[in-house]
C-alpha positions in Angstrom: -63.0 160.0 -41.8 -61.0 159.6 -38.9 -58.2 156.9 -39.8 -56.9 156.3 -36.5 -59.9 154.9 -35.3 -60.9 153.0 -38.5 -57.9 151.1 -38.7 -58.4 149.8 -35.1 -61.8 148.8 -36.3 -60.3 147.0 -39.1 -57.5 145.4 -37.3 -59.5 143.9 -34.5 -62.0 142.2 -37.2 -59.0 140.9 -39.0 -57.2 139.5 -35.9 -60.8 138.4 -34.3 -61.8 136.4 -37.3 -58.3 134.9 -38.1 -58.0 133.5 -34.8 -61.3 132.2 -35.3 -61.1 130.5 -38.7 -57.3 129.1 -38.0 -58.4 127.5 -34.9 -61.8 126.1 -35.4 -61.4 123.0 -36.8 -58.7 121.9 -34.2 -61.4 123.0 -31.5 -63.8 121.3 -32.8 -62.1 118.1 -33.2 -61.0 118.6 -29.7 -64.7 118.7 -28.4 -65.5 115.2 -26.3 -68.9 113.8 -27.2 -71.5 112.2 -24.7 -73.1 108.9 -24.4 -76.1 110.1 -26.5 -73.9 111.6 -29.5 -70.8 109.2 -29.6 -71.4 106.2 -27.6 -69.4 104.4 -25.0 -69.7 101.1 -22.7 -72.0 99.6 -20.3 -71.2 98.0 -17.0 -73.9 96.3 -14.7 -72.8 95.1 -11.3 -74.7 93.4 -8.4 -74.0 94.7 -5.0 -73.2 92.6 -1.9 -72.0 93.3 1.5 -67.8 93.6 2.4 -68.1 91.3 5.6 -70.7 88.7 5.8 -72.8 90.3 8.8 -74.1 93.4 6.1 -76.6 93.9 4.3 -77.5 95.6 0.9 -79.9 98.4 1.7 -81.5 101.0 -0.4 -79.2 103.8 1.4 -75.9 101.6 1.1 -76.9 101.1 -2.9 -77.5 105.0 -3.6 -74.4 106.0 -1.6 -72.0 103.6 -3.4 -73.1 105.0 -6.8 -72.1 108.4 -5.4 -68.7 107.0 -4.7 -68.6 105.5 -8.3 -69.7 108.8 -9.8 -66.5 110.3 -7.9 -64.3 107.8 -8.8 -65.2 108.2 -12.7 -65.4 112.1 -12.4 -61.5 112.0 -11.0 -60.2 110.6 -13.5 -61.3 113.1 -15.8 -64.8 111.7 -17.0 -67.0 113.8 -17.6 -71.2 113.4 -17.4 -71.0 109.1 -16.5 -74.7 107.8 -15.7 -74.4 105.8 -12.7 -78.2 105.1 -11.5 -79.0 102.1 -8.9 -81.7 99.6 -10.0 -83.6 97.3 -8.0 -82.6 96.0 -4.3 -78.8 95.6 -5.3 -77.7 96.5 -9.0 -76.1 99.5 -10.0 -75.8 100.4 -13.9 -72.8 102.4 -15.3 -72.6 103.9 -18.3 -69.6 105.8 -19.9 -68.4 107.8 -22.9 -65.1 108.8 -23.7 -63.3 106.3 -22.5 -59.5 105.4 -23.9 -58.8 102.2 -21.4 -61.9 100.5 -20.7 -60.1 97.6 -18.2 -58.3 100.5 -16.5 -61.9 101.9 -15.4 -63.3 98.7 -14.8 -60.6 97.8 -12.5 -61.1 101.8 -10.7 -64.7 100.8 -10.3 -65.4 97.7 -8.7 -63.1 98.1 -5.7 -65.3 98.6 -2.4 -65.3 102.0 -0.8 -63.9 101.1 2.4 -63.8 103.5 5.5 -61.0 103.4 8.1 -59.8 105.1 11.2 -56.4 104.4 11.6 -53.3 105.4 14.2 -50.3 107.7 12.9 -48.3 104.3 12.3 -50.8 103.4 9.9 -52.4 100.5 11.8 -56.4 100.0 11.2 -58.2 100.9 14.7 -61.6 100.9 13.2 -63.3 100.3 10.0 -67.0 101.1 8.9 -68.3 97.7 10.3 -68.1 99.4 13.6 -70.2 102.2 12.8 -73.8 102.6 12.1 -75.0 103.2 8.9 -76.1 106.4 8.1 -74.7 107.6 11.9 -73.2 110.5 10.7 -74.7 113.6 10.7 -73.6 117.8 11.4 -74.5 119.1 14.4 -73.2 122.3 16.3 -70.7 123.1 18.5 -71.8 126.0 21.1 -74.7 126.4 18.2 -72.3 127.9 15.5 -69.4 126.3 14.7 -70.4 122.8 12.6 -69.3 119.5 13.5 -69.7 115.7 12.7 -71.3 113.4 15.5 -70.9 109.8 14.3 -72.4 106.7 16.3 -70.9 103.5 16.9 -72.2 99.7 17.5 -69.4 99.7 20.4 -69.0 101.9 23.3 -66.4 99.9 24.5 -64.3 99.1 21.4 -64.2 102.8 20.9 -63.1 103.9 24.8 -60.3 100.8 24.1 -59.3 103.1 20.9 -59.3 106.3 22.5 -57.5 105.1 25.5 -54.2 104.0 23.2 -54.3 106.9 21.1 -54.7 110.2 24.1 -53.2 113.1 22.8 -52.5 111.1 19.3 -54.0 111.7 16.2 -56.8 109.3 14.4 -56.8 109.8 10.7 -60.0 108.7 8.8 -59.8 107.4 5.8 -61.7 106.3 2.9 -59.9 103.8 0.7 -56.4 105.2 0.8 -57.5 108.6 0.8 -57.1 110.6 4.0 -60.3 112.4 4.8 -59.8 114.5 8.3 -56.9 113.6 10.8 -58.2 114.9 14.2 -56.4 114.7 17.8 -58.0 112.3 20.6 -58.4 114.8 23.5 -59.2 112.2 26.1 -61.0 108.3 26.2 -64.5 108.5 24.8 -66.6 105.8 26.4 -69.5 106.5 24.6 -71.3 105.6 21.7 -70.9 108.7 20.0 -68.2 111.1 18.8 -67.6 114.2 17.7 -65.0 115.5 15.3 -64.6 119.2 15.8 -61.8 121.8 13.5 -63.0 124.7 11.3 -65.1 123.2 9.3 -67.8 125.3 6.9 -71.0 123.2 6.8 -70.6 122.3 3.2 -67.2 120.7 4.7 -68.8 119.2 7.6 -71.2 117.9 5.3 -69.2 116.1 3.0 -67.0 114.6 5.7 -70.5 113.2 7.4 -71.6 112.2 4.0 -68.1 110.7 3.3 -67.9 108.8 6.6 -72.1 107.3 5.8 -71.0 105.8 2.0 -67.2 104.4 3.8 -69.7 102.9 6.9 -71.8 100.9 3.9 -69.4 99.2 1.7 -70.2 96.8 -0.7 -68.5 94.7 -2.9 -69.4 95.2 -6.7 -69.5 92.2 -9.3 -69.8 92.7 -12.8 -73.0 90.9 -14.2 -71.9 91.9 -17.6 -70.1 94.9 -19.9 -71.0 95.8 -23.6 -70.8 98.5 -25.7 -73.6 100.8 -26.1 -73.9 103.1 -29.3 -75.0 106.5 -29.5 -78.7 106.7 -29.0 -78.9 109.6 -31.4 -77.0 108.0 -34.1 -74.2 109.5 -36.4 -77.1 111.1 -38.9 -79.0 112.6 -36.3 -75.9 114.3 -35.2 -74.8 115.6 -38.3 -78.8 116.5 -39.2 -78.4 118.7 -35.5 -75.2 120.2 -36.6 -77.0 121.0 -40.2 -79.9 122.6 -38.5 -78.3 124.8 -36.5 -76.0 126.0 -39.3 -78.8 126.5 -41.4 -80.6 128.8 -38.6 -77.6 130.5 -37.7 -77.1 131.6 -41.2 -80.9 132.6 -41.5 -80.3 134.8 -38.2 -76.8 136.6 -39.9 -79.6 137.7 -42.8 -82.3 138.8 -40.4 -79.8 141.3 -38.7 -78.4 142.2 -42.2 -81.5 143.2 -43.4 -82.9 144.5 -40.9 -79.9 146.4 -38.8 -77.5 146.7 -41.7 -74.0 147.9 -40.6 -74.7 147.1 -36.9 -75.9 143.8 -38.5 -72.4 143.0 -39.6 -70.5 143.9 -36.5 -73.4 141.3 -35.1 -72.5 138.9 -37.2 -69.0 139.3 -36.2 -69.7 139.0 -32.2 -72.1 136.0 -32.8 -69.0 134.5 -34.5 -66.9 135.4 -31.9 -68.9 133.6 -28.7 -69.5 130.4 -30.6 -65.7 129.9 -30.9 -65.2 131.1 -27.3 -67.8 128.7 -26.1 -65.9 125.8 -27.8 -63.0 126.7 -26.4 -64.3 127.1 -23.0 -65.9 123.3 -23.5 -62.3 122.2 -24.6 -61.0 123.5 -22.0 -62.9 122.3 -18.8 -62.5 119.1 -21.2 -66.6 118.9 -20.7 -68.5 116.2 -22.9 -70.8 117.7 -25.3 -74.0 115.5 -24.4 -77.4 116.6 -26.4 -78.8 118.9 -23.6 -75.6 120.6 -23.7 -76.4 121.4 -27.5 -79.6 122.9 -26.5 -78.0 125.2 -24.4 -75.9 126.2 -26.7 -78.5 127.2 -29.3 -80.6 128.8 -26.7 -76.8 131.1 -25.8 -76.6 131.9 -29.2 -80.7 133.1 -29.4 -79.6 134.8 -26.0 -77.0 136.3 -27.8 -79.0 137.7 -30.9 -81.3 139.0 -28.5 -78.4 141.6 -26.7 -77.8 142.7 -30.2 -81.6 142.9 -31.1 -82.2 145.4 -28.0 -79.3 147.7 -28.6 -79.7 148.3 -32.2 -83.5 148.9 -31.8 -83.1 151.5 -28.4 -80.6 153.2 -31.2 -82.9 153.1 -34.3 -85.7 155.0 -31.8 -83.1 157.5 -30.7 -82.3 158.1 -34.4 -85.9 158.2 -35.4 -86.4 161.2 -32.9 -83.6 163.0 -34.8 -80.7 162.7 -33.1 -77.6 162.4 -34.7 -75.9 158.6 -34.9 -73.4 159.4 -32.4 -75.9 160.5 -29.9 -78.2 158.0 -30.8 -75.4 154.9 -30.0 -74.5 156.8 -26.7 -78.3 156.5 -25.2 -79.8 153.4 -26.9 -76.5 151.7 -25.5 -77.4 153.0 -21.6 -81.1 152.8 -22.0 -80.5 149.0 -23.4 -77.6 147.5 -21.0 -80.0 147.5 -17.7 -82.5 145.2 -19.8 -79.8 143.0 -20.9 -77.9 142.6 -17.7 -81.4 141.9 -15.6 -82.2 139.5 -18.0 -79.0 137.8 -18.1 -78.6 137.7 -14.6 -81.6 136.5 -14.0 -81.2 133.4 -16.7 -77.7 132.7 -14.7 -79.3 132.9 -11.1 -82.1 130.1 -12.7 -78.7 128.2 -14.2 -77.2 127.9 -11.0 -80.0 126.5 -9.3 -80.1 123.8 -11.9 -76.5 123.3 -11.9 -77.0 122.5 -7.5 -80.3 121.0 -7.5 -79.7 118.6 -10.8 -77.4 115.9 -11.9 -75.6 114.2 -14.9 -77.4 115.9 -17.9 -79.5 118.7 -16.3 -75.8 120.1 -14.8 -74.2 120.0 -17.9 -77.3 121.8 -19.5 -76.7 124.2 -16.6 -73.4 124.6 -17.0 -73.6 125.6 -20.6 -76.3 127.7 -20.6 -74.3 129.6 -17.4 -70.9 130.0 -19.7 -73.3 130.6 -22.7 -74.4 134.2 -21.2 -71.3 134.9 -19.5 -69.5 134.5 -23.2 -72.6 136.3 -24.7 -72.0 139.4 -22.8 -68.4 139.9 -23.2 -69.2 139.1 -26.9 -72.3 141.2 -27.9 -72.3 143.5 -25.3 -68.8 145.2 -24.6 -67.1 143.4 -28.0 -69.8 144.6 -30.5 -70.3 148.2 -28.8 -66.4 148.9 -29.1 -66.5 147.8 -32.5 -69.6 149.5 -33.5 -68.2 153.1 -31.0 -64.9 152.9 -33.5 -67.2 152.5 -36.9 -69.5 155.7 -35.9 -66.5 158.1 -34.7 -64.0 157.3 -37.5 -67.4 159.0 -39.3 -67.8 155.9 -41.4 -71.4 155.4 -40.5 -72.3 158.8 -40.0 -76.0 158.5 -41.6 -79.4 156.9 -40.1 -79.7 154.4 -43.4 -76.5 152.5 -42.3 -79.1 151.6 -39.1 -81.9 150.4 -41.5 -84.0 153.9 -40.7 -85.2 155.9 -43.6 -85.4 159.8 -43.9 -89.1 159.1 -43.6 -88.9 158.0 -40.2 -86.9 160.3 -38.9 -88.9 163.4 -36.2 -87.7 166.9 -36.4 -86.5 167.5 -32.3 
């Protein structure tokens, strides 16, 4: 037995799972719970127009529960519903939250828009543009840029005319947006704000500049507190369940794989604690899709393990020796993992853009789930299982759950 290689094999266990059982219960308490598992607080307000020549529109509703959403997500929120009902309601609903008044107070202030002179002075605000005027067009047909239209032609050339060779910040609430120059008088309807903007920048700025050009004031109709839909048992029956299947799926792969079964056991271990700790670090709220995806990262997981151990139980059957038999049932396996991985992230992704609220933090998971799952029980479990076989301490096919039966003559 080689004891060099043994005692790295046993030192890395130790440290691995002492890590692990020293800091799971502080990760776990650390772990911030969504509407659906913890509860929170309910706000509905009714909409109306800043100045009294506005209206409430469908558009002006939809945009201003963006601007809520961004507002609740800066200040470290994770996962709010914010959903517009009717012609001028807009419900918020949010977990989490320490200082209810303080986020009540963040919430209801209008989203104002503003172009303003370098002494600070208003020149503009988003009465004076149209709503829903700003859009990305192209400069020479390549470079992006935001055209915005205006009710005034004139008000804007009187603007332009002060401000030549000045700079006109815009600015939503008290939050600077884009500061561009003012070349020359524009006495036109429309203008163009130019720079070296991507189009995902030129798109938020246009975006940006369509919710400040619709504000409306926001009135709460009333707040109350809103308990978890899934309740405190149904939790705890969740959590029970999936420790009951993850202990059925540490027998399976004893049985079945034997020592490799182990060092699986180890890895799966392993990810679940580093997925905690990811979620504890992005301080990310733990709603009940994001449960789901992490039981489908730890099936995900299994399955990397499941793959490898059976390419090497063929390799063995057709009488190669363990050593060989790791070496090409761990090449022959890692394509198959690493297509189907990939594949599972590139589908993640496209949830994580093309969904909101719950679907992203599903998304999200399940994306950290497989990125875990392959450091884990991919690299992690074949350096630990490479250090059992050539210290010689696994040196027969039985450790791998194949009999002498099975075994081919080359």
């Amino acid at each position: 037995m080689n004891g060099k290689r043994m005692a790295a094999f046993v030192i890395l266990i130790v440290l691995t799972l002492g890590v692990v059982g020293f800091t799971s219960s502080q990760l776990v308490s650390k772990v911030r719970l969504g509407l659906d598992l913890k509860g929170g607080f309910e706000i509905l307000y009714v909409a109306t127009p800043v100045h009294d020549e506005g209206t409430v529109t469908k558009d002006a509703l939809r945009e201003t529960a963006r601007s809520l959403e961004k507002r609740v997500n800066a200040q470290g929120i994770a996962e709010p519903e914010i959903t517009p009902e009717g012609e001028d309601r807009i419900r918020v609903r949010i977990a989490g939250v320490t200082d209810e008044s303080k986020v009540r107070e963040m919430l209801k202030k209008p989203a104002i828009l503003t172009f303003r002179a370098p002494d600070g002075t208003v020149q503009l605000d988003g009465t004076d543009f149209k709503p829903g005027g700003a859009k990305v067009e192209y400069e020479n047909g390549t470079m992006p840029m935001v055209a915005i239209e205006l009710k005034s032609a004139e008000k804007f050339a009187e603007v332009t005319g002060r401000l030549v060779g000045q700079q006109l910040g815009i600015y939503l609430d008290d939050d600077m947006i884009s500061n561009p120059t003012v070349n020359y008088v524009i006495n036109s309807d429309k203008a163009t704000i130019t720079g070296q903007f991507t189009y995902e920048e030129a798109k938020n700025l246009a975006d940006t500049i369509n919710l400040g050009a619709l504000p409306l004031n926001l009135t709460e109709k009333y707040t109350q507190s809103v308990g978890a839909t899934l309740g405190q048992l149904s939790l705890q029956q969740t959590v029970k369940a999936g420790l009951i299947a993850f202990v059925l799926i540490i027998l399976f792969m004893l049985v079945f794989y034997r020592v490799p079964g182990i060092i699986a056991t180890i890895t799966l271990i392993t990810f679940t604690w580093l997925l905690l700790l990811v979620f504890v670090l992005m301080n990310a709220t733990l709603t009940l899709p994001g449960i789901a995806a992490f039981v489908l990262g730890v099936g995900m997981a299994v399955d990397a393990n499941i793959i490898t151990y059976e390419r090497i139980k063929e390799e063995l059957r057709s009488g190669k020796s363990v050593l060989s038999s790791f070496r090409a049932g761990s090449k022959s396996s890692f394509r198959a993992i690493m297509d189907a991985n990939l594949t599972t992230i590139l589908a993640g992704v496209a949830l994580y853009f093309l969904g909101t609220g719950a679907i992203q933090g599903f998304a999200l998971t399940l994306i950290f789930s497989i990125i875990i799952s392959i450091l884990t029980n991919v690299f992690f479990s074949r350096l630990l299982l490479h250090l059992l076989i050539r210290s010689n301490a696994v040196s027969k096919p039985k450790y791998f759950g194949v009999k002498e039966a099975e075994i081919r003559e080359l």
